[in-house]
N, CA and C atoms as an extended XYZ file, in Angstrom:
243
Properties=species:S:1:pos:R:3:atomname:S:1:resname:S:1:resid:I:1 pbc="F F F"
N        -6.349       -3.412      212.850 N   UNK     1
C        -6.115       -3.110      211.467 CA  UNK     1
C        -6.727       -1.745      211.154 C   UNK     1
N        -5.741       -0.616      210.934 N   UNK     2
C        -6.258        0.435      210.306 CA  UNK     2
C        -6.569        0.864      208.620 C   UNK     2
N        -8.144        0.803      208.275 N   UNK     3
C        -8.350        1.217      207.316 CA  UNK     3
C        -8.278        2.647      206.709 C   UNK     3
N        -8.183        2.812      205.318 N   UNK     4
C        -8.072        4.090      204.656 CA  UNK     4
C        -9.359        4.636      204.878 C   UNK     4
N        -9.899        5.704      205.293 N   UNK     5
C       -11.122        6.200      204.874 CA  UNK     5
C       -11.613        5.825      203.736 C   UNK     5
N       -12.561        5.783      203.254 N   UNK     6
C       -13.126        5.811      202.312 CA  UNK     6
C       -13.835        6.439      201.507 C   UNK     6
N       -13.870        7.176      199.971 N   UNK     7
C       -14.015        8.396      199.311 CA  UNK     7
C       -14.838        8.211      198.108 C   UNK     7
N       -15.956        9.107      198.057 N   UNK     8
C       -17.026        8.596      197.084 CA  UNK     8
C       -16.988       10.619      196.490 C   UNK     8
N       -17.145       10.414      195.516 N   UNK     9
C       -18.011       11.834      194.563 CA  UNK     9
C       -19.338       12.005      194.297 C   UNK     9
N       -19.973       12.831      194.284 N   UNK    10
C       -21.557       13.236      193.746 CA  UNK    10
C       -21.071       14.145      192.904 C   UNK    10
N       -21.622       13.626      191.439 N   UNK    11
C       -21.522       14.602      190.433 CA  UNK    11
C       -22.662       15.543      190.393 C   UNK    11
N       -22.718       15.902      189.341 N   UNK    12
C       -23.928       16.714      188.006 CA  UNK    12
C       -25.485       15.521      188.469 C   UNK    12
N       -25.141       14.315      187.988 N   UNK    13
C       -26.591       13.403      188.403 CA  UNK    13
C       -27.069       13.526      189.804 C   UNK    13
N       -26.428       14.286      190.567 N   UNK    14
C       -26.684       14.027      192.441 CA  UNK    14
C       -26.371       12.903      193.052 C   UNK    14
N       -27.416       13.012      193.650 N   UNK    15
C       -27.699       11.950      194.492 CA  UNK    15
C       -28.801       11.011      193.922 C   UNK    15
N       -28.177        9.706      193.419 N   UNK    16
C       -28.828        8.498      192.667 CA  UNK    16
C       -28.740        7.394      193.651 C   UNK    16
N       -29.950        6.708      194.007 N   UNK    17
C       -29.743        5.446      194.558 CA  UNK    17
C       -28.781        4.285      194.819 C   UNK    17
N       -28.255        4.581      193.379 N   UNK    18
C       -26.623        3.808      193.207 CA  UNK    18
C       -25.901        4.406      194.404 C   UNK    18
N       -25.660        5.638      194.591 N   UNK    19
C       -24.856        6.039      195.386 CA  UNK    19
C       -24.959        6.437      196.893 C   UNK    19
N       -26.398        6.082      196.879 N   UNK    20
C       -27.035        6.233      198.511 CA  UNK    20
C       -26.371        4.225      198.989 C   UNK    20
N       -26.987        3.020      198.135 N   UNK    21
C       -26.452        1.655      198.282 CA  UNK    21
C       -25.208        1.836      198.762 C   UNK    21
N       -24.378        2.736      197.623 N   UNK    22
C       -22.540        2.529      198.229 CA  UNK    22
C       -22.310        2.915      198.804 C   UNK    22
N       -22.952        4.140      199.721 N   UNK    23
C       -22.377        4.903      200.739 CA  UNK    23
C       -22.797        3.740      201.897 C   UNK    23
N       -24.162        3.336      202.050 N   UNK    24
C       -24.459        1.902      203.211 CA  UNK    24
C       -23.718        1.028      203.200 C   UNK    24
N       -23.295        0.578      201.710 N   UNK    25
C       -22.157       -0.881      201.944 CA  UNK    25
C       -20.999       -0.858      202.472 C   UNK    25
N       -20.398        0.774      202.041 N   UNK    26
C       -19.293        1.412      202.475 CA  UNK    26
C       -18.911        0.825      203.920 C   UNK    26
N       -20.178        1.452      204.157 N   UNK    27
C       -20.301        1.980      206.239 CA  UNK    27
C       -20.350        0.159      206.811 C   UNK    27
N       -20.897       -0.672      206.412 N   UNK    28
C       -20.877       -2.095      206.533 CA  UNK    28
C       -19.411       -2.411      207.510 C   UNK    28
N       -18.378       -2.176      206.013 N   UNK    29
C       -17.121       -2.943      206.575 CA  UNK    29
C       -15.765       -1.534      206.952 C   UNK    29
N       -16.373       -0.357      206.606 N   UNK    30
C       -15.368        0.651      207.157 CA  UNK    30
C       -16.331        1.781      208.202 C   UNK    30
N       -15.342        2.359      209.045 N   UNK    31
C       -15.856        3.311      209.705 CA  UNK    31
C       -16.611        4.461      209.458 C   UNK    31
N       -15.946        5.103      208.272 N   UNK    32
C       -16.094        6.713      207.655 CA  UNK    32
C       -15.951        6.458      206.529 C   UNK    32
N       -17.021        7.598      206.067 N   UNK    33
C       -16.835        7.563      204.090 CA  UNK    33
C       -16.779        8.970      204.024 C   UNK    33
N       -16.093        9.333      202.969 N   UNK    34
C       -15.540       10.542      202.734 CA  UNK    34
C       -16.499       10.972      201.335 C   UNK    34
N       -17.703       11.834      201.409 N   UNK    35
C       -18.043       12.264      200.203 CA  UNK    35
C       -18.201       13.551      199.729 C   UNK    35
N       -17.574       13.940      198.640 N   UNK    36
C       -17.029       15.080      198.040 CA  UNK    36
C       -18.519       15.435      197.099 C   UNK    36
N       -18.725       16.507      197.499 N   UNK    37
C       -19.754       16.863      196.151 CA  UNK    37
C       -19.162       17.604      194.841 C   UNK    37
N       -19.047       17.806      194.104 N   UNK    38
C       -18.690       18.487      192.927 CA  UNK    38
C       -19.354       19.816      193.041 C   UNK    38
N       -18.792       20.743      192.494 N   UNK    39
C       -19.552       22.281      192.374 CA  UNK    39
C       -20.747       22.371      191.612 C   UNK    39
N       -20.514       21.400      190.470 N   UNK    40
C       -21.583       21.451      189.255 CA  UNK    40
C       -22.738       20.723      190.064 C   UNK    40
N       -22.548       19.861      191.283 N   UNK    41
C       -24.043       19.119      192.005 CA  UNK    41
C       -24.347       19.959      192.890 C   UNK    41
N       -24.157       20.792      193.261 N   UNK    42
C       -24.750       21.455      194.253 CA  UNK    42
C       -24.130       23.193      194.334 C   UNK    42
N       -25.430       24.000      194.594 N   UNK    43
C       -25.160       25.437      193.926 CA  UNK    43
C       -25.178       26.125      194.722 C   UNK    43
N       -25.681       25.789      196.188 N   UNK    44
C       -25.422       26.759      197.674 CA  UNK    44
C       -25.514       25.738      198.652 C   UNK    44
N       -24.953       26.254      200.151 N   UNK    45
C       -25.046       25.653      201.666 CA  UNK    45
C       -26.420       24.890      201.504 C   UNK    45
N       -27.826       25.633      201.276 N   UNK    46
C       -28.960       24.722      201.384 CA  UNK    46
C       -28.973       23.412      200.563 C   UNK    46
N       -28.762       23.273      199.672 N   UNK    47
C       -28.863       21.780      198.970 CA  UNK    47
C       -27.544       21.236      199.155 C   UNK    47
N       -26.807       21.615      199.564 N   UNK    48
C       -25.492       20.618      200.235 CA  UNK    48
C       -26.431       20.066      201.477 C   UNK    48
N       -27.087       20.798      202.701 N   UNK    49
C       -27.610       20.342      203.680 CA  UNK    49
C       -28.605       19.299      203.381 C   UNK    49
N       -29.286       19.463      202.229 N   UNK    50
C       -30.342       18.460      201.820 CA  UNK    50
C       -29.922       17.330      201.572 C   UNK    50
N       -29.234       17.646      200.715 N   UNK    51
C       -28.083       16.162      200.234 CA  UNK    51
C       -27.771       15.595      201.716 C   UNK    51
N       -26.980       15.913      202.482 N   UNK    52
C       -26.548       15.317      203.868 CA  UNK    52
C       -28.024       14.752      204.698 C   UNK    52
N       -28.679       15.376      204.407 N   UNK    53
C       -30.182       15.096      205.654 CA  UNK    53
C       -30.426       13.628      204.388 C   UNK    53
N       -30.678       13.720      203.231 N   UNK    54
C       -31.093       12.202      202.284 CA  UNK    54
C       -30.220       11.147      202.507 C   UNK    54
N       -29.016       11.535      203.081 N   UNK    55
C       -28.178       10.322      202.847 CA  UNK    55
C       -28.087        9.976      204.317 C   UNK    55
N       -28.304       10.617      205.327 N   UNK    56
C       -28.565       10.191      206.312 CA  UNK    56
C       -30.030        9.456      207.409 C   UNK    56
N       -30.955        9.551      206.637 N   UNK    57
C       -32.116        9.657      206.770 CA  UNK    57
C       -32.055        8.248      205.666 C   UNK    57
N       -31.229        7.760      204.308 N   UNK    58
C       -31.169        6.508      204.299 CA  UNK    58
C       -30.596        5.641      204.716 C   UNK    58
N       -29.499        5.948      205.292 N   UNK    59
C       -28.752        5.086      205.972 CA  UNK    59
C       -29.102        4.567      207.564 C   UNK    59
N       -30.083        5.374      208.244 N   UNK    60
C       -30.150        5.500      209.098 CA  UNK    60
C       -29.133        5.485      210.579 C   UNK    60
N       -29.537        5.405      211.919 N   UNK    61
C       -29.201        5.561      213.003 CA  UNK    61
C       -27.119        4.992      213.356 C   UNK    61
N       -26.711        5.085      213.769 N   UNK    62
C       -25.842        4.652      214.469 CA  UNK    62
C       -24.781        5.261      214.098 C   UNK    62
N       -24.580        6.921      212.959 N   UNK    63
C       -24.078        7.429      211.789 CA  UNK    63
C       -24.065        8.921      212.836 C   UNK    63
N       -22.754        9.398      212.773 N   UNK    64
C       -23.013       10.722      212.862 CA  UNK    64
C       -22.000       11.597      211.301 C   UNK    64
N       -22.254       12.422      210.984 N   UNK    65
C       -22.162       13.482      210.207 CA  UNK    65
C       -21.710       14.724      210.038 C   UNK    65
N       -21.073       15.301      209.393 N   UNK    66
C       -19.946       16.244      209.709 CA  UNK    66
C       -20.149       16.868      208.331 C   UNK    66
N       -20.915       18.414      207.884 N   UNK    67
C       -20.731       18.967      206.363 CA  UNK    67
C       -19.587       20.008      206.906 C   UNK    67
N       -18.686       19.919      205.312 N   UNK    68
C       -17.620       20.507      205.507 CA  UNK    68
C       -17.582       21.346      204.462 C   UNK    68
N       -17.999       22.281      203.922 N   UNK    69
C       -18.084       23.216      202.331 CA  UNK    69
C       -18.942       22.180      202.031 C   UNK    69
N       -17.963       21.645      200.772 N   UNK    70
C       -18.674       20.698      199.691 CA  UNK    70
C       -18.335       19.191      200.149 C   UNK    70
N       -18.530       18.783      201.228 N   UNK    71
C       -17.857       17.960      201.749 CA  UNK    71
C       -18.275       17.193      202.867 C   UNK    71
N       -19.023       15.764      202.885 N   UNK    72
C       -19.478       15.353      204.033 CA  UNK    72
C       -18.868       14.387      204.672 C   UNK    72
N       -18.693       14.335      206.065 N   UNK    73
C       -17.531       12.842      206.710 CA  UNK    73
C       -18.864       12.595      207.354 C   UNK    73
N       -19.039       11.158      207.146 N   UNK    74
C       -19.528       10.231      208.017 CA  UNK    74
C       -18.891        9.229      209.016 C   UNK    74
N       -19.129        9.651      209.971 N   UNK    75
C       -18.831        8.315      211.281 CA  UNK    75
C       -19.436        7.467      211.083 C   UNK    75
N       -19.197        5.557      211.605 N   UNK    76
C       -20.276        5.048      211.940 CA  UNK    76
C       -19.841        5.179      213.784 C   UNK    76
N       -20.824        5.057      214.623 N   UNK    77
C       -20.550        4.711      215.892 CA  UNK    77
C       -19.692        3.457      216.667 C   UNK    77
N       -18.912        3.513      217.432 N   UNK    78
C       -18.284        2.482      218.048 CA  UNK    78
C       -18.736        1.466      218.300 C   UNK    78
N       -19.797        1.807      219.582 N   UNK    79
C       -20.633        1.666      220.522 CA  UNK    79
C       -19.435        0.420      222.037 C   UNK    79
N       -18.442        1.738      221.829 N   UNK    80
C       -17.577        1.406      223.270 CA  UNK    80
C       -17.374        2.795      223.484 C   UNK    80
N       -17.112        2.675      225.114 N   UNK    81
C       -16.740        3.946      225.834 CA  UNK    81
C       -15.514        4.220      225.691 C   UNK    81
């Protein structure tokens, strides 16, 4: 069964706990979450990178990560060859 990716926004508020939870529950039952930052949340490359290091650093291990502009893809891992 192939799922849709899955697509979350970070506004103006950032990065809120609410949205660190949904990005983990996300990753639970789908592979990849697709999260878009808004221009108004983030104002250069460095706090886009910050944002990506918090949300990965809560979610922890088995996650790889991909910043794209304003734009982060998360993997979760297979763990098959």
């Amino acid at each position: 069964m192939i799922r849709e990716q899955a697509k979350i926004q970070i506004g103006k508020n950032k990065l809120t706990d609410g949205v660190l939870n949904q990005i983990k529950d996300i990753l639970k039952t789908r592979k990849s979450v697709r999260i878009s930052m808004l221009k108004s949340s983030v104002s250069n490359k460095e706090e886009a990178i910050d944002i990506s290091n918090k949300i990965m650093a809560f979610i922890g291990t088995g996650y790889r990560h991909r910043l794209i502009g304003h734009t982060i893809v998360i993997h979760r891992f297979s763990g098959k060859n």
